[in-house]
py3Dmol code that shows the C-alpha trace and the ligand (Angstrom):
import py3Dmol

protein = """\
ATOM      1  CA  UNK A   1     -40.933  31.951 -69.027  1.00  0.00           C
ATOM      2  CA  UNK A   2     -44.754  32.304 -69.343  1.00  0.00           C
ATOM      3  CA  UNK A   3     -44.607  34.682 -66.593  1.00  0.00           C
ATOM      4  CA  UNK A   4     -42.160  36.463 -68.945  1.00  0.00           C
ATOM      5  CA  UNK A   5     -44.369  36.258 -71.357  1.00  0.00           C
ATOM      6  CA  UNK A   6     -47.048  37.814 -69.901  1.00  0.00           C
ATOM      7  CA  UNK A   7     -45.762  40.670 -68.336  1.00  0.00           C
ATOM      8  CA  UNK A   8     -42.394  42.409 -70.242  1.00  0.00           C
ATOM      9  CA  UNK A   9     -44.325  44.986 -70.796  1.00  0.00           C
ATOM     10  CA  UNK A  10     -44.342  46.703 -67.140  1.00  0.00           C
ATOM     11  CA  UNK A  11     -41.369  44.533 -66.023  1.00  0.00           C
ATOM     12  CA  UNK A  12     -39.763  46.655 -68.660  1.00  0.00           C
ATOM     13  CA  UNK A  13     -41.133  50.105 -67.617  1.00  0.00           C
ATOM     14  CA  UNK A  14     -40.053  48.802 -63.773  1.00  0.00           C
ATOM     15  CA  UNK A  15     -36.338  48.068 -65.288  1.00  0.00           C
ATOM     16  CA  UNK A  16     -35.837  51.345 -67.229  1.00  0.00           C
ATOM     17  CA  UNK A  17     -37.018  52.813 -64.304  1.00  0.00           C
ATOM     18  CA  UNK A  18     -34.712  51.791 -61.281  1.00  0.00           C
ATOM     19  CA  UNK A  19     -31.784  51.482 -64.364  1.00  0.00           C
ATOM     20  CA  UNK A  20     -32.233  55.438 -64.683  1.00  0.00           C
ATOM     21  CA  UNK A  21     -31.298  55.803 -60.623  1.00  0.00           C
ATOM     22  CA  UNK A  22     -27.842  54.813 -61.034  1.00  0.00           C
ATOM     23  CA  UNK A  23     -26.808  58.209 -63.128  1.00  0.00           C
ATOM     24  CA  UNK A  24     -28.630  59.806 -60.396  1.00  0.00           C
ATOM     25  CA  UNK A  25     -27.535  57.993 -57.891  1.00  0.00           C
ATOM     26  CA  UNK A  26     -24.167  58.466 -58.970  1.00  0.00           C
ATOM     27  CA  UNK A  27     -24.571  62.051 -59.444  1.00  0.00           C
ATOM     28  CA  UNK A  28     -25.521  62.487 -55.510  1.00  0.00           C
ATOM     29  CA  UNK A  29     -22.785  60.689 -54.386  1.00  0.00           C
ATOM     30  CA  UNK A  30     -20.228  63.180 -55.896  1.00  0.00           C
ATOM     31  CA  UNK A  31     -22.550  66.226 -54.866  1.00  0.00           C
ATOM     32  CA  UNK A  32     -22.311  64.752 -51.255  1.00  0.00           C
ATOM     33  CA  UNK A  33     -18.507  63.735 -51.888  1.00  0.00           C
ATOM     34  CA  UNK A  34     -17.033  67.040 -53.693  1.00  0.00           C
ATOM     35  CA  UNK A  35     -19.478  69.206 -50.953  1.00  0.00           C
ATOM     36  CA  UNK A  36     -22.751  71.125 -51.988  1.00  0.00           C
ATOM     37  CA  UNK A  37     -20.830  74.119 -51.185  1.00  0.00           C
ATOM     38  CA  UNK A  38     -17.833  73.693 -54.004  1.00  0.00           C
ATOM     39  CA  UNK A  39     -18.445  74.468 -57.649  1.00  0.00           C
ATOM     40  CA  UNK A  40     -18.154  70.621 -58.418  1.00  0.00           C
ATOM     41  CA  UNK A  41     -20.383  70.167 -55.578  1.00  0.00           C
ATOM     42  CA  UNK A  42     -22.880  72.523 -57.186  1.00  0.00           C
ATOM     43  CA  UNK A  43     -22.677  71.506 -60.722  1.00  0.00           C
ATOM     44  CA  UNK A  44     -23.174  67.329 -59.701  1.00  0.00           C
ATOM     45  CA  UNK A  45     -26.378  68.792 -57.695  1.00  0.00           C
ATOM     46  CA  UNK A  46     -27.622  70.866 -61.203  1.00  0.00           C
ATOM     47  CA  UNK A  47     -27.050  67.597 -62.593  1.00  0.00           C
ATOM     48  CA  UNK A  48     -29.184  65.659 -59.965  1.00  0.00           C
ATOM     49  CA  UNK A  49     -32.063  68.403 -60.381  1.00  0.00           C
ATOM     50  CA  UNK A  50     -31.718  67.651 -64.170  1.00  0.00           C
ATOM     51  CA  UNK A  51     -31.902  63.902 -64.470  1.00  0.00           C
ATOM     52  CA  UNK A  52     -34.833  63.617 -61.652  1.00  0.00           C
ATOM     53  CA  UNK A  53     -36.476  66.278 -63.536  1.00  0.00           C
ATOM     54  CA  UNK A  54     -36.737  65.131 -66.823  1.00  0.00           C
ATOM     55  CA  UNK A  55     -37.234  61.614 -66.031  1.00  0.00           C
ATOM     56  CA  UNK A  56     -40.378  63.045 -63.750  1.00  0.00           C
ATOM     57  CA  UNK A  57     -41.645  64.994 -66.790  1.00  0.00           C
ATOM     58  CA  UNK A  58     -41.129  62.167 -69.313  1.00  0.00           C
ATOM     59  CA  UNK A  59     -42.866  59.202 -66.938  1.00  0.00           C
ATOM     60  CA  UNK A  60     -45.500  61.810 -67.181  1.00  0.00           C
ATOM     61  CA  UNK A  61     -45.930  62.353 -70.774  1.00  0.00           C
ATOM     62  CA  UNK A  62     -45.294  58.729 -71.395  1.00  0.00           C
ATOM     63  CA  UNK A  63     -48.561  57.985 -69.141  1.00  0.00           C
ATOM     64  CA  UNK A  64     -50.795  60.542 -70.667  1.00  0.00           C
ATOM     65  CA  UNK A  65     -49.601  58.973 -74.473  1.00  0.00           C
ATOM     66  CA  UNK A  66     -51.212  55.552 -73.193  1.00  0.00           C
ATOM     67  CA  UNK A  67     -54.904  56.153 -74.619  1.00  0.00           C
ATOM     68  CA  UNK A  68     -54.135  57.660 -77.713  1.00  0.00           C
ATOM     69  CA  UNK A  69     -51.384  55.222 -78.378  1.00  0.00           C
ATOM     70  CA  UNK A  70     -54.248  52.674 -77.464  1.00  0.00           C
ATOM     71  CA  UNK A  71     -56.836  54.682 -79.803  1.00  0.00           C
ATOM     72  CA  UNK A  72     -53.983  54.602 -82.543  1.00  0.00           C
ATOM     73  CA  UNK A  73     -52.699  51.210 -82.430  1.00  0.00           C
ATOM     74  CA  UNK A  74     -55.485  49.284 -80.713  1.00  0.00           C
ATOM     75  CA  UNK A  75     -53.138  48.105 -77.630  1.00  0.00           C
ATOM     76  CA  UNK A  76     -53.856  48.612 -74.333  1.00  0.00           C
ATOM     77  CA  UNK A  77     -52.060  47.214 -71.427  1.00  0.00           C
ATOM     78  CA  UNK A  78     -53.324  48.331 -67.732  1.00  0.00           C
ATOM     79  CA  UNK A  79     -50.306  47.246 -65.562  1.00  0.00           C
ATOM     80  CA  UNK A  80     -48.102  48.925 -68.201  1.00  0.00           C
ATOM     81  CA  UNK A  81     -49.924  52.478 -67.271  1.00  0.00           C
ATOM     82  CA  UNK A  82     -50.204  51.866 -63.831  1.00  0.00           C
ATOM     83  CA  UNK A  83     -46.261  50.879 -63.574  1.00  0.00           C
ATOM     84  CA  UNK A  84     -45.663  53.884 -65.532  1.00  0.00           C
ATOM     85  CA  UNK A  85     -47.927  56.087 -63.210  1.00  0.00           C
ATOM     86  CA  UNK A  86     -45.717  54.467 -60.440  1.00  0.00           C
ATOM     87  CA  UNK A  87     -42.324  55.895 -61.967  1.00  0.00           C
ATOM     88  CA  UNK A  88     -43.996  59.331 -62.239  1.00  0.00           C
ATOM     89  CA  UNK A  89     -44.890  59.337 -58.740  1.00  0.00           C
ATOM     90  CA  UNK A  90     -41.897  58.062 -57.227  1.00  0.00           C
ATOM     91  CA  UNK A  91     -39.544  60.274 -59.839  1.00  0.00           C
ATOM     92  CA  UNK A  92     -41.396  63.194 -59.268  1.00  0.00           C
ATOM     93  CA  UNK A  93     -40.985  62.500 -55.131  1.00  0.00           C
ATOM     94  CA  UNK A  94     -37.561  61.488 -55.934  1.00  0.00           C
ATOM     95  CA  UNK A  95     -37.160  65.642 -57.751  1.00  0.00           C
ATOM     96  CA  UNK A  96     -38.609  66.805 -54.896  1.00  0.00           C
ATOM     97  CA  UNK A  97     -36.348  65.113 -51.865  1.00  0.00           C
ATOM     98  CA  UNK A  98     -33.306  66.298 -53.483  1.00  0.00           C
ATOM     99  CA  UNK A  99     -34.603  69.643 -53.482  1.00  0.00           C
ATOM    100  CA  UNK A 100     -35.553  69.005 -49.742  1.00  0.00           C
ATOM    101  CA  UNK A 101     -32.352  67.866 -48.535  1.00  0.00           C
ATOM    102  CA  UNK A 102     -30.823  70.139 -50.452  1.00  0.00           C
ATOM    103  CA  UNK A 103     -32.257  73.862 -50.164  1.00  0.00           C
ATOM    104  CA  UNK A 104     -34.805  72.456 -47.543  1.00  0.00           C
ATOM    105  CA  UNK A 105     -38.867  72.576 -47.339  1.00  0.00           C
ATOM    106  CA  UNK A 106     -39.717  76.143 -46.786  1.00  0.00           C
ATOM    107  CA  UNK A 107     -37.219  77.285 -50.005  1.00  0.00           C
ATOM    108  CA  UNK A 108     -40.385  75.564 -51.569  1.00  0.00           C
ATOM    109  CA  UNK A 109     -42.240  78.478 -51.270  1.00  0.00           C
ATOM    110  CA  UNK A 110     -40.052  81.050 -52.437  1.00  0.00           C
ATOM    111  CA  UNK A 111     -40.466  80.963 -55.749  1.00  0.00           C
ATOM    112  CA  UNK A 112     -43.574  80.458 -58.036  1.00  0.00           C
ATOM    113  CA  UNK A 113     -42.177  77.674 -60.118  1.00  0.00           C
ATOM    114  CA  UNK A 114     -41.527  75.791 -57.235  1.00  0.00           C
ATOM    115  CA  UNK A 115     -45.347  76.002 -55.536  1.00  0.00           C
ATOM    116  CA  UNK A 116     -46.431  75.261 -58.731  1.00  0.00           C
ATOM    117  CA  UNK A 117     -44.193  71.801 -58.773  1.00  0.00           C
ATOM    118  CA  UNK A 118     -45.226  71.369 -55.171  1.00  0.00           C
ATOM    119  CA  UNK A 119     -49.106  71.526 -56.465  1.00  0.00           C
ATOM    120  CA  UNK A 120     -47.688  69.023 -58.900  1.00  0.00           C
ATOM    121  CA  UNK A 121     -46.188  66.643 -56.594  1.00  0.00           C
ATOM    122  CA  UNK A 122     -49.628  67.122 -54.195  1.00  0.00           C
ATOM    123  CA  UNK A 123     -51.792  65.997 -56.809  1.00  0.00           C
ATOM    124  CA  UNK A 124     -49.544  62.596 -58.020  1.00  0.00           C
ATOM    125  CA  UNK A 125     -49.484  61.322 -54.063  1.00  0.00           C
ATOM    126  CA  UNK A 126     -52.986  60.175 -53.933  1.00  0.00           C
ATOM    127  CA  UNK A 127     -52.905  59.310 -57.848  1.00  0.00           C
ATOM    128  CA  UNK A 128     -50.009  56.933 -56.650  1.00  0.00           C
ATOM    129  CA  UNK A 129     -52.062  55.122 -54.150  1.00  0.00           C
ATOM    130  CA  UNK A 130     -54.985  55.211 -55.684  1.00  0.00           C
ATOM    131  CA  UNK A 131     -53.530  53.426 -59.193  1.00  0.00           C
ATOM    132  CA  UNK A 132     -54.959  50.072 -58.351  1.00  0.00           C
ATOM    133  CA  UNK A 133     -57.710  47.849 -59.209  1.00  0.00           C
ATOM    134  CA  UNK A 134     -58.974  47.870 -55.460  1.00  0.00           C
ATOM    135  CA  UNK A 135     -59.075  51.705 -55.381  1.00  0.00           C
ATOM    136  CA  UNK A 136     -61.068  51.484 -58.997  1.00  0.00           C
ATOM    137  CA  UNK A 137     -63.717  48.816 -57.521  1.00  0.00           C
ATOM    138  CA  UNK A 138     -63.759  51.082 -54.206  1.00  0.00           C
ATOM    139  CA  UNK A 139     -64.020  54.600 -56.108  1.00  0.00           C
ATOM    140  CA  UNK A 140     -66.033  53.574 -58.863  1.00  0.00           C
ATOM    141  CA  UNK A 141     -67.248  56.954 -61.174  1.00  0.00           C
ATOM    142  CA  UNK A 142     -64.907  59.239 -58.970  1.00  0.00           C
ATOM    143  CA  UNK A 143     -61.956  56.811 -60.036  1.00  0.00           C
ATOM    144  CA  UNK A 144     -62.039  58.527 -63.177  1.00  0.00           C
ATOM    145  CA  UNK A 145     -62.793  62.130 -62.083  1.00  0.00           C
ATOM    146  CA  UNK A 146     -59.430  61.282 -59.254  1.00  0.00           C
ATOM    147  CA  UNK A 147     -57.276  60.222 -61.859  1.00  0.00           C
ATOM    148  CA  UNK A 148     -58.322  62.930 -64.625  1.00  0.00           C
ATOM    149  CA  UNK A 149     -56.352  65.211 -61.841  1.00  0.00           C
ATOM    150  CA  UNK A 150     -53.072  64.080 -64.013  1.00  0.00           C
ATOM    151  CA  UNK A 151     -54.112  66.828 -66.234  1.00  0.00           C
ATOM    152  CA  UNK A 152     -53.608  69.466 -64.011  1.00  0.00           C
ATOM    153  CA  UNK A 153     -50.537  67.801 -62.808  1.00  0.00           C
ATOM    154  CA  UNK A 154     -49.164  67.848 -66.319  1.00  0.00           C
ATOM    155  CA  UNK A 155     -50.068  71.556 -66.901  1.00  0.00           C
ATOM    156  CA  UNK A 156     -48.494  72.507 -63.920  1.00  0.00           C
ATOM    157  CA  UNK A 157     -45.215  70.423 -64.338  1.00  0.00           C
ATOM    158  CA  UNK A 158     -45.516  72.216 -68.102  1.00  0.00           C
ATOM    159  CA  UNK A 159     -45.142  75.829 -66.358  1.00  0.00           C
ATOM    160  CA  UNK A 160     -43.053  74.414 -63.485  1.00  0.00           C
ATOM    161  CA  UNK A 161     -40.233  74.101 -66.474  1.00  0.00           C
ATOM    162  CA  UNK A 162     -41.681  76.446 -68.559  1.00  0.00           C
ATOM    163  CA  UNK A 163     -40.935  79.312 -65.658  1.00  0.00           C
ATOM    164  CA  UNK A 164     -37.469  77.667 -65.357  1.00  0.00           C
ATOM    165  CA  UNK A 165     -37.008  77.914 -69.218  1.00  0.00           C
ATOM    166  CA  UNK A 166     -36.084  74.393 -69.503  1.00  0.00           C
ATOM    167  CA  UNK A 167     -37.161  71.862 -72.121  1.00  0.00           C
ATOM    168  CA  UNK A 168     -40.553  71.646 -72.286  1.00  0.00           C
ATOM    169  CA  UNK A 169     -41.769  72.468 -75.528  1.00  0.00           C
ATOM    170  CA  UNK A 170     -41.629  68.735 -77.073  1.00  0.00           C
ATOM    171  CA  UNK A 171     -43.368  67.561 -74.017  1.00  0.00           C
ATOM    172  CA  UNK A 172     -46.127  70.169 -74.504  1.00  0.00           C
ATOM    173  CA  UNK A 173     -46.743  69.133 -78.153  1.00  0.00           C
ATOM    174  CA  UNK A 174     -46.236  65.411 -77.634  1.00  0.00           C
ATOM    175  CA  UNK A 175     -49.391  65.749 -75.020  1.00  0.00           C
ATOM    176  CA  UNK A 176     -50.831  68.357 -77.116  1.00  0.00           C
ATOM    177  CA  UNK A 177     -51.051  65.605 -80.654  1.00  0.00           C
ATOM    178  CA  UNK A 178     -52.453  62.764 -77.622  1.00  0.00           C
ATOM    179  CA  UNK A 179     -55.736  65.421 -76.508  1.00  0.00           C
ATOM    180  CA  UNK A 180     -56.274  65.966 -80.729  1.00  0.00           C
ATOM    181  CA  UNK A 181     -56.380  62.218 -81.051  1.00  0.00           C
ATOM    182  CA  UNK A 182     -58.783  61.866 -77.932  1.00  0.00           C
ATOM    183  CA  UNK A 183     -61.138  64.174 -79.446  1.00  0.00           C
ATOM    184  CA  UNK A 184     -64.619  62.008 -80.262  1.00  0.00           C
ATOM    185  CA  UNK A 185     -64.628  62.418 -84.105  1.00  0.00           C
ATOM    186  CA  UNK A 186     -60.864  61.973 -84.430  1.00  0.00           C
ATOM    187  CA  UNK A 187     -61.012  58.977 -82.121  1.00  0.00           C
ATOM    188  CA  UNK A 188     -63.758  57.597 -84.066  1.00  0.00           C
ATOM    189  CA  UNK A 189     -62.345  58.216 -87.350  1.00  0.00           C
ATOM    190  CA  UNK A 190     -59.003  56.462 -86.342  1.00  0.00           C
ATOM    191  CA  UNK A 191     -60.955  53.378 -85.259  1.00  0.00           C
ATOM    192  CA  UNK A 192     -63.165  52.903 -88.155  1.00  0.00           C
ATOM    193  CA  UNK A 193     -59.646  53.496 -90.498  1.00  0.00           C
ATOM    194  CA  UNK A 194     -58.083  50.941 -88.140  1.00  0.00           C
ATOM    195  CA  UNK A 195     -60.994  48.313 -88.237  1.00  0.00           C
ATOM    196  CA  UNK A 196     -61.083  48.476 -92.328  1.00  0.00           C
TER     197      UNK A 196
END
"""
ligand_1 = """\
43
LIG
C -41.998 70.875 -55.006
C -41.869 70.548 -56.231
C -40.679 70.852 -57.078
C -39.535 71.569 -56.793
C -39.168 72.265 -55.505
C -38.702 71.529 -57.973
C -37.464 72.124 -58.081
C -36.688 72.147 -59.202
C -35.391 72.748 -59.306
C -34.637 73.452 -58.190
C -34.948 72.570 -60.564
C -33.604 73.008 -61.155
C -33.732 74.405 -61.663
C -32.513 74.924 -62.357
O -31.650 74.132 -62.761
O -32.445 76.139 -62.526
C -35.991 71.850 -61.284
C -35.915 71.502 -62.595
C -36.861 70.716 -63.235
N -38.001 70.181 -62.690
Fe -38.666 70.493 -60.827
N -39.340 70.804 -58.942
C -40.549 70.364 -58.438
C -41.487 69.579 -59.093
C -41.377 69.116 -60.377
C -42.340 68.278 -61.044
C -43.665 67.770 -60.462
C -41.846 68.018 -62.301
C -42.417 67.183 -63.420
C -43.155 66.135 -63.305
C -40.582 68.710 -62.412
C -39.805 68.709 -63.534
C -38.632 69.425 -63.668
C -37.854 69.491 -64.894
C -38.192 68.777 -66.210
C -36.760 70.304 -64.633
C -35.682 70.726 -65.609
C -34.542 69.771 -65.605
C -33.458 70.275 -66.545
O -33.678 70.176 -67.759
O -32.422 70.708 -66.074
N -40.332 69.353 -61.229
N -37.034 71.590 -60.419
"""
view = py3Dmol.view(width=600, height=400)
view.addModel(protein, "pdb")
view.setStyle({"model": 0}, {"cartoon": {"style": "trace"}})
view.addModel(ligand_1, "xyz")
view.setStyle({"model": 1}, {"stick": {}})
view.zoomTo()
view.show()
């Protein structure tokens, strides 16, 4: 129970995270079922593309809302970040496979929107293994500079949807508000109105 306790917090980012496989899982198995080559075939597949993608994109914003949730509310919770780096690794992978297995590798570079995810996807594999204590005590100062790469993972996932005019708007301003609340004067304002 103490366990519990101690750790809902990424036990709960874990949970929404493998909960969120079973539409997709779901939506696979009738791609593969109906055949990728019938219209229900094709439209299960769209849906596939949809659900891996968004839940990619949102894993991401939700990680980069961390410190100014932190600077706004005074709560920070390490494992919670690093299990939600974790989903937007594995989710973003997860995007990426289907579009493998689907269309195949070299389709990746046919079309600028898809390097530009691929760039993406490049950037979160060593983020993913390096989102540990050990690699922090082992990297030290580059730690830091390594994972401030999520940046230019998030502005290229941004165009990746942007170029496919899908949602990405509320995404954009949701990480947008989190870089105005980082800024040193607005960060230090908020915690001086916080600590009064
Ligand atoms: C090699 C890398 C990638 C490839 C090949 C790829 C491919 C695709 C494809 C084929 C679609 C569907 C397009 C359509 O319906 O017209 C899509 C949609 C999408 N992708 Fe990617 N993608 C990649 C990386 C990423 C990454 C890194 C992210 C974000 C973290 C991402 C987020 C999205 C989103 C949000 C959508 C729109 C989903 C929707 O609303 O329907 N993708 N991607």
């Amino acid at each position: 129970m103490q366990f519990l306790k101690n750790n809902y917090g990424w036990l709960l980012v874990i949970l929404v995270g493998i909960l969120a496989l079973l539409p997709l899982y779901s939506m696979l198995n009738s791609a593969i079922s109906e055949g990728l080559l019938t219209t229900e075939g094709k439209k299960a597949l769209e849906m596939s593309y949809h659900i891996s993608g968004e839940f990619s994109i949102r894993w991401m914003t939700a990680v980069l809302t961390c410190t100014p949730f932190f600077i706004l509310f005074g709560v920070q919770n390490l494992f919670v970040r690093q299990a939600m780096g974790i989903a937007t690794a594995v989710w973003s992978i997860l995007h990426f496979v289907i579009f493998i297995v689907a269309e195949g590798f070299l389709e990746t570079f046919t079309q600028v929107n898809y390097i530009v995810g691929f760039v993406a996807i490049l950037i979160l594999i060593p983020l993913l293994f390096t989102s540990n204590r050990k690699s922090m005590k082992l990297l030290k100062k580059k730690w830091k500079k390594l994972q401030s790469l999520v940046y230019v993972a998030i502005f290229l996932s941004l165009l990746h949807v942007f170029i496919l005019e899908k949602t990405w708007l509320i995404y954009a301003i949701i990480v947008s508000v989190g870089f105005i609340v980082r800024i040193p004067i607005i960060k230090n304002k908020i915690i001086q109105y916080r600590k009064k």
